[in-house]
Backbone as JSON Lines, residues from 0, in Angstrom:
{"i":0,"aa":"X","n":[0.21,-12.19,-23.44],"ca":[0.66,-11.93,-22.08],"c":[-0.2,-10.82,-21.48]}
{"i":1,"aa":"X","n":[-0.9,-10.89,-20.06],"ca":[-1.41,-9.57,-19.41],"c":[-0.44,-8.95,-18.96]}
{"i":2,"aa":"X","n":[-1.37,-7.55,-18.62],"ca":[-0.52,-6.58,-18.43],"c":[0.36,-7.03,-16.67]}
{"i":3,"aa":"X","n":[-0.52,-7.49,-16.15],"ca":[0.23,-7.55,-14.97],"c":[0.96,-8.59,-14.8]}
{"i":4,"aa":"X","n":[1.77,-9.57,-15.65],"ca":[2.9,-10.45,-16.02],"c":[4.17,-9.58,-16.4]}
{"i":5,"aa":"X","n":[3.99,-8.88,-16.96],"ca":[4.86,-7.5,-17.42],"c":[5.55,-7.01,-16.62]}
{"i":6,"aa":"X","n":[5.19,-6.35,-14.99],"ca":[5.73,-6.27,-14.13],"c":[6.5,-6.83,-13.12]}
{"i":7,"aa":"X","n":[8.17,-6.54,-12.65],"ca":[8.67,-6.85,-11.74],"c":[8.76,-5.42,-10.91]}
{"i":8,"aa":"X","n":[9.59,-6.32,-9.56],"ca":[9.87,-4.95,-8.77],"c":[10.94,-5.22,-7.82]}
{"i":9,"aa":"X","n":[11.62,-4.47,-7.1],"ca":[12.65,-4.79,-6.34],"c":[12.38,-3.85,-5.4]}
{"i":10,"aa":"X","n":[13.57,-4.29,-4.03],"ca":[13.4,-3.47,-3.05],"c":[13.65,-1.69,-2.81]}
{"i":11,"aa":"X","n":[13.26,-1.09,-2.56],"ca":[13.17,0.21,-3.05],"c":[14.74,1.13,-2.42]}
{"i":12,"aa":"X","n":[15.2,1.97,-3.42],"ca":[16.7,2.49,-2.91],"c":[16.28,4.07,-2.43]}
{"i":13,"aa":"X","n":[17.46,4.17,-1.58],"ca":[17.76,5.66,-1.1],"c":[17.01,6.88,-2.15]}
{"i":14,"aa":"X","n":[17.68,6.7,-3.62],"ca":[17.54,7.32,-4.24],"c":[16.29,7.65,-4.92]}
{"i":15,"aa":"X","n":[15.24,6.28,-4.44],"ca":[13.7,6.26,-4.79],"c":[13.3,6.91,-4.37]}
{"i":16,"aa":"X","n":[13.16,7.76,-2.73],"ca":[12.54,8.38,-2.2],"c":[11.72,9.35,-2.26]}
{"i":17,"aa":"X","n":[12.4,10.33,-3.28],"ca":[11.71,11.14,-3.82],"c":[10.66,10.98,-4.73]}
{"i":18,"aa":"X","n":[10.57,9.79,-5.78],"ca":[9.24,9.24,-6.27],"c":[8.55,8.71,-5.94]}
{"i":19,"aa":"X","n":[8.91,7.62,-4.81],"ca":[8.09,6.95,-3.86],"c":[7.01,8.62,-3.21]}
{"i":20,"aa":"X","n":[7.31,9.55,-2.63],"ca":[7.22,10.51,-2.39],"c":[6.33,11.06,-3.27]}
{"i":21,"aa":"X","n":[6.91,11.22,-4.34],"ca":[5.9,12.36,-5.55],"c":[4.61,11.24,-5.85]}
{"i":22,"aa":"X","n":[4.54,10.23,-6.37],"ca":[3.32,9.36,-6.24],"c":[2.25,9.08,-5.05]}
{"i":23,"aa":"X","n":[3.17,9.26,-3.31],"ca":[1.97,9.29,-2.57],"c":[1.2,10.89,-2.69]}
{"i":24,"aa":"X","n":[2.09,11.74,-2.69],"ca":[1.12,13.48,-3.54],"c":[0.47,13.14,-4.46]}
{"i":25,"aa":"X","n":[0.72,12.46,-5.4],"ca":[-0.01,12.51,-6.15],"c":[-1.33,12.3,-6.15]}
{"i":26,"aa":"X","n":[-1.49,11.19,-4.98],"ca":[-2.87,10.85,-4.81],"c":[-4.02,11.53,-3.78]}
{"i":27,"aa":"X","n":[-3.15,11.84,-3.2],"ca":[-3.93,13.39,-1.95],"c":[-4.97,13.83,-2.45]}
{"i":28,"aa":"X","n":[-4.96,14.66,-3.43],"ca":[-6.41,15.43,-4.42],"c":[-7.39,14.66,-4.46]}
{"i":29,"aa":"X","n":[-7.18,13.51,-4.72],"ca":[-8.64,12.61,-4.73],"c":[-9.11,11.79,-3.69]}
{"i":30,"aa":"X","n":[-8.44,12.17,-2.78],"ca":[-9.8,12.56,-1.71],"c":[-9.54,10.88,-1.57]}
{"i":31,"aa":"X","n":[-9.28,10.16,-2.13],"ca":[-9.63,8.44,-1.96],"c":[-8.47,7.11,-1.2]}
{"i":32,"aa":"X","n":[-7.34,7.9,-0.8],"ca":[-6.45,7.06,-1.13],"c":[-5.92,7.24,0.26]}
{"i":33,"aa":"X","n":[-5.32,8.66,0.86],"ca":[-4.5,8.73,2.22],"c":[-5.36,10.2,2.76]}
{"i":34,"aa":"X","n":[-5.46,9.7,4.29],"ca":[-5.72,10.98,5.08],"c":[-4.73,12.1,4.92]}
{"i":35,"aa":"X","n":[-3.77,11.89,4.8],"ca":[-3.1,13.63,4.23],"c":[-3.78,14.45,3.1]}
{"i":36,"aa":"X","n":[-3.66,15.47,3.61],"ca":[-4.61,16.47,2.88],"c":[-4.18,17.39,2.27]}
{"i":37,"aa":"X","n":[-2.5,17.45,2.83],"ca":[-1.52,18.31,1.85],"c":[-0.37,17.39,1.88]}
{"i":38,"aa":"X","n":[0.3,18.13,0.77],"ca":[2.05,17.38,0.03],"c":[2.75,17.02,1.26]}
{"i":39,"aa":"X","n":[3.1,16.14,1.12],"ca":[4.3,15.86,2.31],"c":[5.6,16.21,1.63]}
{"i":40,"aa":"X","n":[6.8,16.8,2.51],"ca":[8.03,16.82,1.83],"c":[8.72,15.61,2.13]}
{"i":41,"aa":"X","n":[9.76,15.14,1.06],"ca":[10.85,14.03,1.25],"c":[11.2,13.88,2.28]}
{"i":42,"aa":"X","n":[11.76,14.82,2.62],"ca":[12.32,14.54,4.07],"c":[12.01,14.23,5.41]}
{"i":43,"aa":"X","n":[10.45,14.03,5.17],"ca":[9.62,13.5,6.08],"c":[9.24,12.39,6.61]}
{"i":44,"aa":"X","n":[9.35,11.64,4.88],"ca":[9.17,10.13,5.07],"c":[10.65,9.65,5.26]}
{"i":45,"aa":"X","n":[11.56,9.93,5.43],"ca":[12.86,9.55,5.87],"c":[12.98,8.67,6.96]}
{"i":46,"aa":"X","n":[12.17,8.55,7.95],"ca":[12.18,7.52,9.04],"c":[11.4,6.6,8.56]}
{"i":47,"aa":"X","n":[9.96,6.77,8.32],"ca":[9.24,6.07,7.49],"c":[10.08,5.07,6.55]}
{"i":48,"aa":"X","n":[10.98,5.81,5.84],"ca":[11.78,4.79,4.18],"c":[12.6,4.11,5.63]}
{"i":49,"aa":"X","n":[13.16,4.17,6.75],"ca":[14.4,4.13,7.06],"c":[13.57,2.47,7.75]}
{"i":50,"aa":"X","n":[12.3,2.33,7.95],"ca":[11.78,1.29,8.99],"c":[11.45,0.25,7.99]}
{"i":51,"aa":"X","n":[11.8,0.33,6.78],"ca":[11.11,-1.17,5.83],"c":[12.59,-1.31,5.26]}
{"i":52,"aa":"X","n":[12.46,-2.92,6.11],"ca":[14.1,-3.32,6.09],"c":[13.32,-4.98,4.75]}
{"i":53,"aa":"X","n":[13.98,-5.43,3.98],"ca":[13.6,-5.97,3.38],"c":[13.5,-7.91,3.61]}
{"i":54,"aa":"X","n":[14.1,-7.78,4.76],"ca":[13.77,-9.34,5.51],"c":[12.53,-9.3,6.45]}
{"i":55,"aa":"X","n":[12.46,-8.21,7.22],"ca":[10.96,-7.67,7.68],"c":[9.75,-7.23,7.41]}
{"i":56,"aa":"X","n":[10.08,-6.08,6.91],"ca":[9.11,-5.37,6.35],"c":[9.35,-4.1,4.91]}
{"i":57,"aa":"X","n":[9.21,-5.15,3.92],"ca":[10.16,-4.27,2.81],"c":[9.28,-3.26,2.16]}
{"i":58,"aa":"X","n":[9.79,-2.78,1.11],"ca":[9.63,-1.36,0.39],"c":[9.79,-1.54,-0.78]}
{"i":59,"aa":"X","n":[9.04,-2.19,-1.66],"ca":[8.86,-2.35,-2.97],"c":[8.35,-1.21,-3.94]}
{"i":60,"aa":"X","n":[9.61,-1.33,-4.93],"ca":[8.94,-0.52,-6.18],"c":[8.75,-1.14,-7.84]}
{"i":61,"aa":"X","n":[8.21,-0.67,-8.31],"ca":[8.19,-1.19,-9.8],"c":[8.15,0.07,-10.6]}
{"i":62,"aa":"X","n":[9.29,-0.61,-11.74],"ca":[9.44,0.68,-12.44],"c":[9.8,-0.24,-14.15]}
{"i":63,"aa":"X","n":[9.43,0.8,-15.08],"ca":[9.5,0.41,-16.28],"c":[10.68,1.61,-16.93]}
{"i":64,"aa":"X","n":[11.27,1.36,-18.04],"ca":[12.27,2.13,-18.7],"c":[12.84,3.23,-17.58]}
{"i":65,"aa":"X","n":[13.09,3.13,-16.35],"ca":[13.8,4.14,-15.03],"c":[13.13,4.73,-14.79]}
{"i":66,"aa":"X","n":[11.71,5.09,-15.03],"ca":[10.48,5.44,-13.96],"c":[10.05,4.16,-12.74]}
{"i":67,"aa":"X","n":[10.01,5.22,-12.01],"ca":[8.8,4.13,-11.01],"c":[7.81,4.43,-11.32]}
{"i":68,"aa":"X","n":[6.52,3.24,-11.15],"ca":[5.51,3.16,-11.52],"c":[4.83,2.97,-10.03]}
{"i":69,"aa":"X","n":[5.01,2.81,-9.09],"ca":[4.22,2.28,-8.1],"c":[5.01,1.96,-7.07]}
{"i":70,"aa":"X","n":[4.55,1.48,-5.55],"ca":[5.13,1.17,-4.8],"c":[4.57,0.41,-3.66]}
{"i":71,"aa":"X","n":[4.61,-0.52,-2.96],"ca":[4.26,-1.39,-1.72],"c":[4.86,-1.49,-0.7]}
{"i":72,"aa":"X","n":[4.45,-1.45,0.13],"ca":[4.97,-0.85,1.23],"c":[4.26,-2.54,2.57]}
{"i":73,"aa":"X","n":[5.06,-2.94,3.37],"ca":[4.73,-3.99,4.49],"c":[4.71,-3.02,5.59]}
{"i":74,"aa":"X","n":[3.77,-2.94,6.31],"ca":[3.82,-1.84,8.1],"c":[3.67,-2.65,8.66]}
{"i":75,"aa":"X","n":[4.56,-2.13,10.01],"ca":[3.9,-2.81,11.32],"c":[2.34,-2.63,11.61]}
{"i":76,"aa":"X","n":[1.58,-3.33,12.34],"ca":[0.52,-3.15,12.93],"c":[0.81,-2.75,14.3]}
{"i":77,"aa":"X","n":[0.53,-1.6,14.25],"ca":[-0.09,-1.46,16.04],"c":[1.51,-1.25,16.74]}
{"i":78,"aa":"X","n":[2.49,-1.63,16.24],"ca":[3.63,-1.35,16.66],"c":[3.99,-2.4,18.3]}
{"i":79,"aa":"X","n":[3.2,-3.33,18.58],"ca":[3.54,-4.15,19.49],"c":[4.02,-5.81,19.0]}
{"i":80,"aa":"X","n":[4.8,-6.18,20.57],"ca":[5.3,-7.21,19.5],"c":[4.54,-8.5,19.35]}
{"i":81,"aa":"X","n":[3.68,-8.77,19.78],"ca":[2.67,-10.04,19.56],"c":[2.06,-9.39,18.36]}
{"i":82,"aa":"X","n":[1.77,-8.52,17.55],"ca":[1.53,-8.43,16.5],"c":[2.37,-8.45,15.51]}
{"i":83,"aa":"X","n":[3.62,-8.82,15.8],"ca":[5.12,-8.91,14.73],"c":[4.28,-10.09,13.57]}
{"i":84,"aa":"X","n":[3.32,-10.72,13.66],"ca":[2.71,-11.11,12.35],"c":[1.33,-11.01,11.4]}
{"i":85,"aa":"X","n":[1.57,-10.01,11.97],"ca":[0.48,-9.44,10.94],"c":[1.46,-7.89,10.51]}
{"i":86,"aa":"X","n":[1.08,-7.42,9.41],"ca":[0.99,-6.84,8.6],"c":[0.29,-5.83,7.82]}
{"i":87,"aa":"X","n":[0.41,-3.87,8.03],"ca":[-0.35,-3.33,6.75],"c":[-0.04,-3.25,5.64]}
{"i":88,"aa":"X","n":[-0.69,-3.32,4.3],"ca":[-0.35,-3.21,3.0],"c":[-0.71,-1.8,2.72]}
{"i":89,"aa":"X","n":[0.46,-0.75,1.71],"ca":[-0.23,-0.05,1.29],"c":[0.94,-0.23,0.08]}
{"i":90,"aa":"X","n":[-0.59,0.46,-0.96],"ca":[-0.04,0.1,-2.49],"c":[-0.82,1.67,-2.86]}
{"i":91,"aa":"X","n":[0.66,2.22,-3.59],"ca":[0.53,3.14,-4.46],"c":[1.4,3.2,-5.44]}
{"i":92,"aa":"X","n":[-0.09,4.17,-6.96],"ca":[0.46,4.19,-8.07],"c":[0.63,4.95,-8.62]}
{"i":93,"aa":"X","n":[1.34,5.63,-9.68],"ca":[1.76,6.5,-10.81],"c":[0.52,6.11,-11.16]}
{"i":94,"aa":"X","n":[-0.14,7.62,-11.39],"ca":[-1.43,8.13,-12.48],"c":[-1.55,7.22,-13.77]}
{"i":95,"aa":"X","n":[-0.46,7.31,-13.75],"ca":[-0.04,6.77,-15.24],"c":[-0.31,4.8,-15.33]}
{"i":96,"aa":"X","n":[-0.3,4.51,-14.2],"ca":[-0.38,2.88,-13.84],"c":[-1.38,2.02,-13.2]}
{"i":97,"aa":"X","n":[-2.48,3.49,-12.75],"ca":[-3.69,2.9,-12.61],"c":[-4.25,2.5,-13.43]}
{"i":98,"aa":"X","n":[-5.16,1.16,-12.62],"ca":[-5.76,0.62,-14.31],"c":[-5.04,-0.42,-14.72]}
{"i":99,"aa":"X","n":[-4.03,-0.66,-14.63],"ca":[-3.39,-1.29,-15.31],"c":[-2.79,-2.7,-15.08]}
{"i":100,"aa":"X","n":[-3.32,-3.22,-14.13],"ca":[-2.45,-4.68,-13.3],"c":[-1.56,-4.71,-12.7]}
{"i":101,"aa":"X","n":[-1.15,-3.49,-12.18],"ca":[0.13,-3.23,-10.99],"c":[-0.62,-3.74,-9.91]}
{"i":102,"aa":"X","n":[-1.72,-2.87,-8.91],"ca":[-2.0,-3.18,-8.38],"c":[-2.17,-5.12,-7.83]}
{"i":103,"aa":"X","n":[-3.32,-5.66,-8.72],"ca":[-3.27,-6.86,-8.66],"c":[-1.33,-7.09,-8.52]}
{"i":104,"aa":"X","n":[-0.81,-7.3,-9.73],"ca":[0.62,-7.45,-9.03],"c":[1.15,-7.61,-7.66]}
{"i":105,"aa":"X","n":[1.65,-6.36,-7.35],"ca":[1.83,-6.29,-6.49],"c":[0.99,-6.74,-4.75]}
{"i":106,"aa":"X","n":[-0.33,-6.98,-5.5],"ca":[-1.19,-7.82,-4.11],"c":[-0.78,-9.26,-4.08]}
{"i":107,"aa":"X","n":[-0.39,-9.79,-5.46],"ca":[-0.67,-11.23,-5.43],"c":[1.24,-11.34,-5.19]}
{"i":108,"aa":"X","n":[1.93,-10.64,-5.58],"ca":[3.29,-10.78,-4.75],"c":[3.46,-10.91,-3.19]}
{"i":109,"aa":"X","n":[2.93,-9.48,-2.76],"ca":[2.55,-9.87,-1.23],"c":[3.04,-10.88,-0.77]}
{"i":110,"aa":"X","n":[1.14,-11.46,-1.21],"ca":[0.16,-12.51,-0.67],"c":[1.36,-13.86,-0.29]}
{"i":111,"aa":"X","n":[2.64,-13.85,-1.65],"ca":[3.03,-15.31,-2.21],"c":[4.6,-14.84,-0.83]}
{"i":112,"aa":"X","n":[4.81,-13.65,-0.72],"ca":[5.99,-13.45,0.05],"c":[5.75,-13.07,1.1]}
{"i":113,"aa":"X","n":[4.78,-13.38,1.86],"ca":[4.32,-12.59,3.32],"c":[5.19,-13.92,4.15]}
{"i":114,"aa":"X","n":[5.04,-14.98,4.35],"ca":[5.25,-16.19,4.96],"c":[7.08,-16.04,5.13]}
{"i":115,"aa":"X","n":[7.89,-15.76,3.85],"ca":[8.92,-15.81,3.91],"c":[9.79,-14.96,4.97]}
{"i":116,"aa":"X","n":[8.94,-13.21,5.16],"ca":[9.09,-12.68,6.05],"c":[8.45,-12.52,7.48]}
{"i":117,"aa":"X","n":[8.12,-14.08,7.87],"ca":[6.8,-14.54,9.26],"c":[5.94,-13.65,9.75]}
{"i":118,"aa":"X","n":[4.98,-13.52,8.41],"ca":[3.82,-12.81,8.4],"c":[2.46,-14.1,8.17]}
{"i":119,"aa":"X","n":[1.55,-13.83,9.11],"ca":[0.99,-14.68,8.55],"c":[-0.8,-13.65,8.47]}
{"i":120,"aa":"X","n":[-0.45,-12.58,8.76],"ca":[-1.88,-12.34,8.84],"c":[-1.64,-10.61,7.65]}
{"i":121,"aa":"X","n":[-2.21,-10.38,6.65],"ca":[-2.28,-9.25,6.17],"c":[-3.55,-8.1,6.31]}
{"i":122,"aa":"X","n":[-3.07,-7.13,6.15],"ca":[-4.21,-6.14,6.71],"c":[-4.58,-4.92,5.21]}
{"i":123,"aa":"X","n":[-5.25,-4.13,4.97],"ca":[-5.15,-3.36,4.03],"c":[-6.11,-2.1,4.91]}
{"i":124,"aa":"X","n":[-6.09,-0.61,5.0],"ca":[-7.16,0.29,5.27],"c":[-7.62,1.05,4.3]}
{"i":125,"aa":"X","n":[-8.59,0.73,4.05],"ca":[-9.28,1.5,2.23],"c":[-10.24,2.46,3.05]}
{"i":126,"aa":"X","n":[-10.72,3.43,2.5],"ca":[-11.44,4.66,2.75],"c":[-12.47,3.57,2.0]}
{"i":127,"aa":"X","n":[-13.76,3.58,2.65],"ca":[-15.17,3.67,2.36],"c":[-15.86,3.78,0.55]}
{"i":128,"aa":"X","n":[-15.59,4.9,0.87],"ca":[-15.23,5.34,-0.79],"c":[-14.2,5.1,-1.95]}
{"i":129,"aa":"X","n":[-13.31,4.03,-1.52],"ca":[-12.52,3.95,-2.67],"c":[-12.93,2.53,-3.02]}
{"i":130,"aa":"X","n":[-13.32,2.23,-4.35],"ca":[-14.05,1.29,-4.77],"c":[-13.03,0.44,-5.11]}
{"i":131,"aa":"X","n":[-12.23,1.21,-6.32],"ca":[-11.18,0.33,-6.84],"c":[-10.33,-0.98,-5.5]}
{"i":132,"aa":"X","n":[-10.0,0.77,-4.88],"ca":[-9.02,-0.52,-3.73],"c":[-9.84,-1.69,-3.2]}
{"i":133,"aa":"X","n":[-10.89,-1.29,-2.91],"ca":[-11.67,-2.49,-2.27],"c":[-11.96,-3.31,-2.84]}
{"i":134,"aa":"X","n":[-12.21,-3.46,-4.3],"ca":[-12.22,-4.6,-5.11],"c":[-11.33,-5.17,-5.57]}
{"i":135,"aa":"X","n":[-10.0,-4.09,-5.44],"ca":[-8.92,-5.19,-5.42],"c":[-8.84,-5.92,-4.68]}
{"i":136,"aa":"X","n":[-8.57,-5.15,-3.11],"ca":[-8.52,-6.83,-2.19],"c":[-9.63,-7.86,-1.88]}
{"i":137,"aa":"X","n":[-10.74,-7.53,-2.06],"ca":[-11.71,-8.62,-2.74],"c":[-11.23,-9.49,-3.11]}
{"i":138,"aa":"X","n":[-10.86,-8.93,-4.81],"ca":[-10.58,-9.85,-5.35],"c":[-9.76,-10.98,-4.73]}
{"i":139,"aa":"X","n":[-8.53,-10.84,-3.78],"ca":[-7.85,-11.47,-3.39],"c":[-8.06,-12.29,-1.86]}
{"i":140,"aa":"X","n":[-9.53,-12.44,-2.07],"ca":[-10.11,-12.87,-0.98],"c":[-9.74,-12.37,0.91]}
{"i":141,"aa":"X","n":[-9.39,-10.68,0.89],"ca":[-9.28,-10.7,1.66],"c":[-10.73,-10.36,2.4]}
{"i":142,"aa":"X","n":[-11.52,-10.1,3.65],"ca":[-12.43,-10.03,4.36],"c":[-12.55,-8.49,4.57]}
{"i":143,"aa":"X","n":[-13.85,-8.13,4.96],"ca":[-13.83,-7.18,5.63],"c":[-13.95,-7.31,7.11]}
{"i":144,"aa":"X","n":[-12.85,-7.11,8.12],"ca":[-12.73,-7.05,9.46],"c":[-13.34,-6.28,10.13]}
{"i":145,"aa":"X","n":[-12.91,-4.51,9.31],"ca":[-13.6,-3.68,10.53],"c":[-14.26,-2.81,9.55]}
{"i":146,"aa":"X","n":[-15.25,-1.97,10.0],"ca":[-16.26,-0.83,9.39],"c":[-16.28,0.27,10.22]}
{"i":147,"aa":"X","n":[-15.24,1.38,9.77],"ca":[-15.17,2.65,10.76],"c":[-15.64,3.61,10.19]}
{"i":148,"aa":"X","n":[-17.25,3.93,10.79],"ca":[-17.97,5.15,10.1],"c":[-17.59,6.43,10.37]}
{"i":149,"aa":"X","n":[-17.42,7.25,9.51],"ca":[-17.21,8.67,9.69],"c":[-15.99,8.77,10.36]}
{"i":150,"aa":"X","n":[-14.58,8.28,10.41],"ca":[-13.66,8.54,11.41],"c":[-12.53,9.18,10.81]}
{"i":151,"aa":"X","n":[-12.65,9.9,9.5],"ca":[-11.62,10.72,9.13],"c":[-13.1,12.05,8.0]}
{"i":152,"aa":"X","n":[-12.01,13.21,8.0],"ca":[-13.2,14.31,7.68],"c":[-12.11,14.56,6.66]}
{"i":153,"aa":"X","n":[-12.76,14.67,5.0],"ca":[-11.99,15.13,4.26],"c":[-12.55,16.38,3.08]}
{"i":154,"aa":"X","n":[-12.13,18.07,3.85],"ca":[-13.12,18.76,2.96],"c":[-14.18,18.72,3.66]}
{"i":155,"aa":"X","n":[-14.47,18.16,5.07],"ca":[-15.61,18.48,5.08],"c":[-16.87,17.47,5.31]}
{"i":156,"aa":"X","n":[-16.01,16.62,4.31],"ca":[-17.23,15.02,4.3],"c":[-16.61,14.2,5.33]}
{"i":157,"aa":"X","n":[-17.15,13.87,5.67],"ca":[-17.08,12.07,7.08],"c":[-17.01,11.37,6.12]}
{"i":158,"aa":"X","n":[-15.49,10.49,6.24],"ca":[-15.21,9.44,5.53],"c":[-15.38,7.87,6.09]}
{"i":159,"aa":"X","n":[-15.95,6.61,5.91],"ca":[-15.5,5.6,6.46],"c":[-14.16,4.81,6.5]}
{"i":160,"aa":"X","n":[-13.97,4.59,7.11],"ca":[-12.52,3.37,7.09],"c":[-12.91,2.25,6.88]}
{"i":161,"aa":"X","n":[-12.31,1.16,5.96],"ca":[-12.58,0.06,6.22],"c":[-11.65,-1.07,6.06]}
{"i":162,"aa":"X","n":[-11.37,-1.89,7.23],"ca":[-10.2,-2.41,7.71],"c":[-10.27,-3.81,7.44]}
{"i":163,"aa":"X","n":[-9.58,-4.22,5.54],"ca":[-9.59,-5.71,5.41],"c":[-8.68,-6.51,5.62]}
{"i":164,"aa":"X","n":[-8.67,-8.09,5.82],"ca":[-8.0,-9.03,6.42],"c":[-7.5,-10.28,5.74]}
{"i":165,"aa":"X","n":[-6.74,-10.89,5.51],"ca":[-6.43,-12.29,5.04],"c":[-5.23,-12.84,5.99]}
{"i":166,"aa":"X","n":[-5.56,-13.96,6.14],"ca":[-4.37,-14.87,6.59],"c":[-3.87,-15.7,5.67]}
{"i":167,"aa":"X","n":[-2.42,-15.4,5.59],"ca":[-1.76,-16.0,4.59],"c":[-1.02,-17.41,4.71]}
{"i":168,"aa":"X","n":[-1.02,-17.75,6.22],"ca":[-0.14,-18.41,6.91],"c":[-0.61,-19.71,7.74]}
């Protein structure tokens, strides 16, 4: 069996918040993952947790022995409503779970449940520099749509954005 058969996940509870939380910090330091540049507190993403309703736009976590390991997240795009079908993905992991077939997981779940919640177009925004992410959604044949040079500064360096695409639908 691979590792990423291993994993399930369900919709994410009240009480997740705070790990959902400590895993997106976690990834801040490396510079690769989210424009925040310092810790966010819990209580911040509270509207954020409060807008991924799980017939719309849900809030997935995966967790092994009562850790979470990771989390996926469905966004609005653009927040208008002719875009009510399309979709951002963001996928984050426990240190501990990179590497490991969560990711894929959780892309190829998505991919198979976007339709059920009348999504037909998915989006992902990877920093320039983050290789991994970008070869994940590669892998999953999504496109590269957009190429935004230098439009976030982290430390100092001009980072690119780069804004990939699949239609699922």
């Amino acid at each position: 069996m691979s590792q990423q058969q291993i994993y399930t996940h369900r919709a994410a509870r009240q009480e997740d918040l705070a790990a959902i939380v400590d895993i997106y910090n976690s990834t801040i330091p490396s510079r690769q993952v989210t424009a925040d540049t310092e810790a966010v507190p819990v209580e911040s993403r509270q509207a954020w947790f409060d807008e991924h309703q799980p017939d719309r736009r849900p809030l997935w976590v995966a967790e092994r022995d009562a850790e979470i390991l990771g989390w996926l997240s469905f966004s609005n795009f653009y927040g208008r409503p002719a875009y009510a079908g399309t979709a951002e993905l963001s996928i984050y992991l426990h240190e501990n779970a990179r590497g490991k077939g969560l990711g894929r997981y959780f892309l190829e779940q998505a991919i198979a449940h976007a339709p059920a919640i009348k999504v037909h177009t998915l989006l992902g925004f990877v920093f320039g520099h983050n290789e991994p992410s970008l070869k994940l959604f590669e892998a999953f044949a999504f496109e590269r749509w957009a190429d935004m040079p230098r439009v976030a500064t982290l430390d100092g360096v001009e980072r690119d954005l780069v804004i990939l695409g699949k239609r699922v639908a």
